[in-house]
N, C-alpha and C positions, 0 to 999 in steps of 0.2 A: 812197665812201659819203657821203652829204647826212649834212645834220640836217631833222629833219622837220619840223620851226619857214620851213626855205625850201622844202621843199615846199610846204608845206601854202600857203604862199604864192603859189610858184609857179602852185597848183591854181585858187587864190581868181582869179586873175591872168587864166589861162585862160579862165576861165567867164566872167568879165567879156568878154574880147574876142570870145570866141567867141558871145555872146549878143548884143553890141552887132554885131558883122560881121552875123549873121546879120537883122539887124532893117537895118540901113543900109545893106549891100553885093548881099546873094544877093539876086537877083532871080527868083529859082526857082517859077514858075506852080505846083509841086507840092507846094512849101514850104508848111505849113498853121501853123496857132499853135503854134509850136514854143514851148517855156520849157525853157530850160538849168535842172535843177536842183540838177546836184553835179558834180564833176570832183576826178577821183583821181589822183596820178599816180606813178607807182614810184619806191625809193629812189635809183634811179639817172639820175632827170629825162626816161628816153627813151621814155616811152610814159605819154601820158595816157589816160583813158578819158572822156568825158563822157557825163552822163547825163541826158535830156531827157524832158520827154511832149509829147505831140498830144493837142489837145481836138478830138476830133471821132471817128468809127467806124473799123471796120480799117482799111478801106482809104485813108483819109487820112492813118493812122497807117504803111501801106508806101512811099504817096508821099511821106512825107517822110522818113523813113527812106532810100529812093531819090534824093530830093534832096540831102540830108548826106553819104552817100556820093560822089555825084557833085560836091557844091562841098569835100569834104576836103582840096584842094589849095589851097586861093584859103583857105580856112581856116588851115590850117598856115603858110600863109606869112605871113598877119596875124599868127600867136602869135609867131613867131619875128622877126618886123619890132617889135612892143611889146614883147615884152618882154626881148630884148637877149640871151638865154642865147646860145651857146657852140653847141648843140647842140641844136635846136628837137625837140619830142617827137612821137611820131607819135601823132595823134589816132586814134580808135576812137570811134566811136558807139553807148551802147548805151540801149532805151527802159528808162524807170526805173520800177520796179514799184511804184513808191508810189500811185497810182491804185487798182491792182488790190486791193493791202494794204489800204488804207482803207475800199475798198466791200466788202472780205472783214469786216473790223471791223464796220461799219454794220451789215452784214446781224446779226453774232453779236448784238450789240448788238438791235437788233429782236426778234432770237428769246427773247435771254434778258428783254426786256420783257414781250412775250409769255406767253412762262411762269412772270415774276410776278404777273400778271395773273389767270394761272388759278388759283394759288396763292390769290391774297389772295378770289378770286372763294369758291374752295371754304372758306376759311376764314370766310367774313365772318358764317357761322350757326353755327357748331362755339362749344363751349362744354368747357372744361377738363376733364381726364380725373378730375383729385382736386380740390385745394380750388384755387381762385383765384390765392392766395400760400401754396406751399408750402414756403417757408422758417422758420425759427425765428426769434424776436425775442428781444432780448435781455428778459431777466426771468421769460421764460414758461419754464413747465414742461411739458414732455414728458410726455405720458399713457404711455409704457412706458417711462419710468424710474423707480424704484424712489427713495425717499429715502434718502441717504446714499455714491448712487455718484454718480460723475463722468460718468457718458453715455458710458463707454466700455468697459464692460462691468467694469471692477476696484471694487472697493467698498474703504472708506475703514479698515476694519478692520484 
């Protein structure tokens, strides 16, 4: 077993080369704007994951997907050529859902503006149900309190 201080290293390590290969070496007509955005890899150094998006529609999104797949050898052997381990990890490619999350966000976002909106909309003629400020102020007296109690229903007798 690692320390996860040279993983995490290790991971950092990967994504570099694996982004930089991909931008200098693959030459893949199917390859679309790919961005490496995270890379994981087990406590045991033999199996990374990385985790990419494609800007553009599905199907751009399978051709490159298809691409990755098919250059993960000409990859693997860059990681293992930089960065020196013992025992190079098998890469995996997976798309990373952080796209999807953030436009699931947005939209909530939207809704709940929305329906502050109508909120403040339905409010903006409403007028208070009792007085204005229905708190106590210090000094003033209570019209159903009695002289001689404390406002808490015990009298001082």
């Amino acid at each position: 077993m690692t320390d996860t201080a040279r993983a995490r290293k290790l991971a950092d390590r990967i994504r570099v080369v694996v982004a930089e290969t991909l931008q200098r070496r693959i030459k893949d007509p199917r390859l679309g704007y790919v961005t490496i955005t995270d890379t994981r890899i087990t406590g045991d150094l033999r199996e990374a994951t990385v985790f990419y998006t494609v800007f553009g529609d599905d199907e751009e999104r399978a051709a490159s997907a298809a691409a990755l797949e098919s250059a993960k050898g000409v990859l693997r052997s860059e990681v293992g050529r930089q960065t020196g381990v013992r025992f190079t990890p098998t890469l995996t490619f997976v798309p990373d859902a952080l796209p999807e999350n953030a436009r699931t966000i947005d939209d909530l976002l939207a809704k709940a503006k929305a329906a502050d909106a109508e909120v403040r909309q339905a409010s903006s003629g409403a007028s208070y149900a009792g007085d204005a400020d229905p708190y106590r102020k210090p000094g003033q007296e209570a019209d159903d309190e009695e002289p001689g109690t404390d406002g808490k229903g015990s009298s001082d007798v």
